[in-house]
C-alpha positions in Angstrom: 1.9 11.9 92.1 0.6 7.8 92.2 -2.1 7.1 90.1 -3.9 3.7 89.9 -7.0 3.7 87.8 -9.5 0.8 87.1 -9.0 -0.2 83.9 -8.9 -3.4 85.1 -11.9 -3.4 86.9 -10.0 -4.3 90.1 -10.2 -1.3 92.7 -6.6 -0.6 94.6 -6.2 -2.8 97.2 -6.5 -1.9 100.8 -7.8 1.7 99.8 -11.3 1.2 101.7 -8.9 0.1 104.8 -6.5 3.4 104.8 -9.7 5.9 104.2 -11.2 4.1 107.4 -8.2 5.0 109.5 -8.1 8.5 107.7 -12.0 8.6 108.9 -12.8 9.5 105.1 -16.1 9.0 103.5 -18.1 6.5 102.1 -17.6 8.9 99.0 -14.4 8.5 98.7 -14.6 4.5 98.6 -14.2 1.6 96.3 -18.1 1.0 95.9 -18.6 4.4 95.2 -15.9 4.2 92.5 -17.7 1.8 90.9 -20.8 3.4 91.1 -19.4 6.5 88.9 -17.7 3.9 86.5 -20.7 2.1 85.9 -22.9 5.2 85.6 -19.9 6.4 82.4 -18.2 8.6 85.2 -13.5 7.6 84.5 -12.9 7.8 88.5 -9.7 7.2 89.3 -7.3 7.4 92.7 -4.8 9.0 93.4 -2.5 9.9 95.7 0.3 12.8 96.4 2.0 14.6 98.9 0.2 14.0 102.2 -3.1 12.9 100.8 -5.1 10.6 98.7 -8.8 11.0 96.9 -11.2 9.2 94.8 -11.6 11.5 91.6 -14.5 11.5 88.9 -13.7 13.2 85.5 -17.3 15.1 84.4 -16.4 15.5 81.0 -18.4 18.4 79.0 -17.1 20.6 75.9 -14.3 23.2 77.3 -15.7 22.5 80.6 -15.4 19.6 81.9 -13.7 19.2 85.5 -12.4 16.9 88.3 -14.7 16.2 91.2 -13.8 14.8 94.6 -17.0 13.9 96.6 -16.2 14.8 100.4 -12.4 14.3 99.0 -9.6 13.6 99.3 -8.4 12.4 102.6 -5.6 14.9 103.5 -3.4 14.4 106.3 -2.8 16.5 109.6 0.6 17.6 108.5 -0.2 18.4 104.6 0.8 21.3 102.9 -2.7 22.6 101.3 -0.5 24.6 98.5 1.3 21.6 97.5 -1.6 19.4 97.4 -3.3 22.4 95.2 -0.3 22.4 92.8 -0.5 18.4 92.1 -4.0 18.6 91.7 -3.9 20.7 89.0 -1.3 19.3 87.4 -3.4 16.2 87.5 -5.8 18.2 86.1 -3.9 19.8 83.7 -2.7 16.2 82.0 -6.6 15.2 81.7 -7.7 18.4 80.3 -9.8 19.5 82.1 -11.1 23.2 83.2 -11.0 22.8 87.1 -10.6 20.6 89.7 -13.5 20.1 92.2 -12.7 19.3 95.9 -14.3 19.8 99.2 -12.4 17.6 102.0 -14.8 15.7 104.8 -14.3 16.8 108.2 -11.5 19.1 107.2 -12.5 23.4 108.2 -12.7 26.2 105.7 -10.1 27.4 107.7 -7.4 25.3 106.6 -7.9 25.9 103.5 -8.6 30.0 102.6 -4.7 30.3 102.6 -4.1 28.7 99.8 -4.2 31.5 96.9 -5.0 28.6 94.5 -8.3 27.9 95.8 -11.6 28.9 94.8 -14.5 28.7 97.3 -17.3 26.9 94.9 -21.2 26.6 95.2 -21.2 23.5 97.9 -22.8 20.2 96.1 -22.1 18.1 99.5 -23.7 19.5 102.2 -20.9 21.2 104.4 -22.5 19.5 107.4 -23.6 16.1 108.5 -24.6 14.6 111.7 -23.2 11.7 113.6 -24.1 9.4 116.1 -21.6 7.0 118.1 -22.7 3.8 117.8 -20.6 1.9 120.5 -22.3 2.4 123.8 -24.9 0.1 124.6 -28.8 -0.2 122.6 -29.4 0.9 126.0 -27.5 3.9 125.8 -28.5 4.5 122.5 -31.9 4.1 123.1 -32.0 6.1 126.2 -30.3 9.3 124.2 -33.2 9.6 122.0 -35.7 12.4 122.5 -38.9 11.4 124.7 -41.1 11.2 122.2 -39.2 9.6 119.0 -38.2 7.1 121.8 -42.1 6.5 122.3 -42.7 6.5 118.4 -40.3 3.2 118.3 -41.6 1.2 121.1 -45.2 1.4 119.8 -44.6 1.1 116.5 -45.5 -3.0 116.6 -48.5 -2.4 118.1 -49.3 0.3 115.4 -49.1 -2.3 112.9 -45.8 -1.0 111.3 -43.6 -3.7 109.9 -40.3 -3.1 108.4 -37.8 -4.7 106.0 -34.9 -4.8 104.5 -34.5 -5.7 100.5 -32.2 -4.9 98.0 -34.5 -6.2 95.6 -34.8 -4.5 91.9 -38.7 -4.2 91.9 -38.9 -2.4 95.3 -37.0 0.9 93.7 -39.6 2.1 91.8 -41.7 2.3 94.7 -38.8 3.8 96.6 -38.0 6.6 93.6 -42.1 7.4 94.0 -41.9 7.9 97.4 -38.2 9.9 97.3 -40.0 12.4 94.5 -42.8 13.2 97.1 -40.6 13.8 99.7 -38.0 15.8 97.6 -40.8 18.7 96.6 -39.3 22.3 97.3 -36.4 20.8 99.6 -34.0 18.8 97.1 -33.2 17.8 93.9 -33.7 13.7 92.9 -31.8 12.1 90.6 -33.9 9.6 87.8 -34.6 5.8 88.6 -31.7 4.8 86.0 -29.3 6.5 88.7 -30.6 5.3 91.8 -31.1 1.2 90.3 -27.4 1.5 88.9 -26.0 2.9 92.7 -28.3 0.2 94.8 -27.2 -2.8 92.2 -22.9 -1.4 92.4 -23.2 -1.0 96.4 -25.4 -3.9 97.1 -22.9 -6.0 94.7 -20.6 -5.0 97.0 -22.4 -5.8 100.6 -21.9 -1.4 100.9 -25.9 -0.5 100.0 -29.2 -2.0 100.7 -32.9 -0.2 101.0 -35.2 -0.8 103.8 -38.6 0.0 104.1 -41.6 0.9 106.7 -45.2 -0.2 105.4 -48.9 -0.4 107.0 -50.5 -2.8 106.1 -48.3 -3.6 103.3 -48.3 0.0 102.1 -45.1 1.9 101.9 -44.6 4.5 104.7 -41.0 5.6 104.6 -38.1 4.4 103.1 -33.7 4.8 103.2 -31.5 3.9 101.1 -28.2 3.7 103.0 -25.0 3.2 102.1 -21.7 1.4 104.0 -18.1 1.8 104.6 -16.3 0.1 106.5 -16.8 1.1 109.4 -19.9 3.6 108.8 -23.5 3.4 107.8 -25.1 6.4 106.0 -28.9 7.6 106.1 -27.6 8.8 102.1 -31.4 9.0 100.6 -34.9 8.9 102.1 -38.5 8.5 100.9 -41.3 9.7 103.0 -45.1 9.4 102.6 -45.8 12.6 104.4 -49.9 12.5 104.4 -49.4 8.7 105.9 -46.2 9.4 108.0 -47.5 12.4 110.5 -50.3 9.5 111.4 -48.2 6.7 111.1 -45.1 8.4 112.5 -43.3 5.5 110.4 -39.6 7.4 109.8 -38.4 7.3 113.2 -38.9 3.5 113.9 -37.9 2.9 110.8 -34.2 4.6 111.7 -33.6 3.5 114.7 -34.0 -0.2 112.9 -31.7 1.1 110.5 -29.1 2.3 113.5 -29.4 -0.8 115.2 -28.5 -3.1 112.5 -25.4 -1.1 111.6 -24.6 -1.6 115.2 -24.9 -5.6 115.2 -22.8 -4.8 111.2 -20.3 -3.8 113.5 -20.5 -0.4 112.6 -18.7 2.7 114.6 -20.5 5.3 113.4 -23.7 6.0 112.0 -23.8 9.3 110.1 -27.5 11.0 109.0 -25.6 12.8 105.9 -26.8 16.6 105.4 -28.6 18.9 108.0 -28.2 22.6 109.2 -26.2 23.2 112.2 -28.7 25.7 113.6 -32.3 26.3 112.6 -33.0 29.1 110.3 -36.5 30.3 109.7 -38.3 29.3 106.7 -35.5 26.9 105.5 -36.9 23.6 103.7 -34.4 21.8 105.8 -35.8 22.5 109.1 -37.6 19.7 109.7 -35.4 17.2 109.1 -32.8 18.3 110.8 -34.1 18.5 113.7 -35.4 14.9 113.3 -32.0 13.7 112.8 -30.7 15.5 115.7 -33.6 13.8 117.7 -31.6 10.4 118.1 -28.5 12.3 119.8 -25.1 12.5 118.2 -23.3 15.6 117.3 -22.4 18.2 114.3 -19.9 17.2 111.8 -18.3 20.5 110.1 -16.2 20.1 106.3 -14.8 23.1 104.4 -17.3 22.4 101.7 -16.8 22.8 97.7 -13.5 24.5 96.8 -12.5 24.5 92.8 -8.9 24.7 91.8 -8.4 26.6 88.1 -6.6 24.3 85.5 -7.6 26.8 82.6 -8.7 29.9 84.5 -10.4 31.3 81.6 -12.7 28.0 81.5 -13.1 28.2 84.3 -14.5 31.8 85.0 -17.0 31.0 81.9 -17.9 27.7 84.0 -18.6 29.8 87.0 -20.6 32.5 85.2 -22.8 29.8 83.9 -23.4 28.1 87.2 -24.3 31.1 88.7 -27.0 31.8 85.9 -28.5 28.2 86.2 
């Protein structure tokens, strides 16, 4: 098995190139790399027989493991066993107690064979939703539902303004807005986090914030992320109270969209959501506001561990599942 780390600071070249022709994600890219190195996270590529991944060493006492966000990339014709074998063998040499991985795009199907594999508590969402973005703004525009499509083309007249910044004062205000939205749905991670990934992806022309205000007042907020040939809807902020008058987050989107169309962009992909309603969930309601600017349903096998030391790793399980 190839391994290239960064101890040089210089990522592999052509690796962001070869995950867009795998179709891989963001996640599994060179920004992203550097994100983890700079937050104290080794990540390191590698490739073996009939794939390739991005993967960040967590290391804890006894438990520390081997995690491959929406990784790796893993080819049509790969043996799942054999990539499951070098894996932990990689795993293995670093010590650790398991190895982490949960493949974008790729079914559970393909992978409950493989007697090495755990099924894990997902940390990715296991689906995402995606919209094409080469037809026409027309096109576009005319997919979206009736009255998101209204939202945006009155939103000038409604006195929204929006912009984009990568700007290091404008997170704090984006952090206060993501910890409103975030009650009883998700977890947030602290300002240090989010200032160290917008500075490593906007470094990097692969991150940038943009923001809907009211007269000068912050509405909504995304911080998105890019591949190559993707844009990402990875973190949003919402002023509930002043978005269901405002109705801010929809024209504030579709801006987002269209700019990763003129980007050149193929794709433009609204991370997490549920693939069908289900009463009561916290996620509901964004879903079905994702789903409201067309596109379809994305389905990955979600987070499978592979034991290195199964022992560790049953006591790393037990714990999870108390937290």
């Amino acid at each position: 098995m190839e391994q290239t780390a960064t101890d040089t600071g210089t990522w592999i070249t052509g690796w962001d190139e070869a995950l867009a022709r795998a179709e891989g994600h963001v996640l599994q890219g060179t920004a992203w790399g550097a994100v983890q190195e700079a937050l104290g996270y080794p990540a390191t590529f590698l490739s073996g027989t009939g794939w390739h991944g991005l993967g960040v060493i967590q290391r804890r006492p006894l438990f520390g493991y081997g995690y491959f966000p929406y990784g790796p990339v893993i080819d049509d014709g790969a043996d799942i066993g054999t990539m499951a074998r070098e894996l932990q063998s990689w795993g293995r040499a670093e010590g650790l107690a398991f190895v982490r991985i949960e493949p974008f795009g790729c079914l559970p199907e393909r992978l409950k064979g493989c007697t090495l594999l755990r099924k894990g508590r997902d940390i990715q969402p296991p689906y995402t939703w995606r919209l094409d973005l080469r037809p026409s703004e027309e096109v576009l525009r005319g997919a979206l539902r009736t009255r998101l499509r209204g939202y945006i083309n009155t939103a000038a007249k409604r006195g929204i303004t929006i912009r984009a910044t990568t700007a290091d004062e404008d997170l704090e205000t984006f952090v206060s807005l993501l910890e409103k939205t975030a009650e009883n749905r998700f977890a947030t991670h602290g300002t240090k986090y989010y200032r160290t990934v917008l500075r490593e992806l906007a470094l990097r022309g692969a991150g940038q914030m943009r923001f809907a205000e009211h007269g000068g007042a912050p509405i909504a907020a995304i911080l998105s992320f890019d591949s190559t040939t993707v844009r990402y809807y990875a973190h949003v902020a919402v002023d509930d109270a002043a978005n269901r008058t405002l109705k801010a987050s929809g024209p504030l989107a579709w801006e987002d969209i269209l700019d990763a169309k003129r980007s050149g962009k193929l794709w433009y992909d609204f991370w997490g959501v549920l693939p069908e309603e289900v009463p009561g969930h916290p996620w509901n309601g964004f879903t079905a506001f994702k789903k409201s600017f067309g596109g379809e349903l994305v389905a990955s096998a979600g987070s499978w561990e592979i034991p290195v030391s199964p022992v560790r790793h049953r006591v790393a399980r037990g714990i999870a599942k108390v937290r």
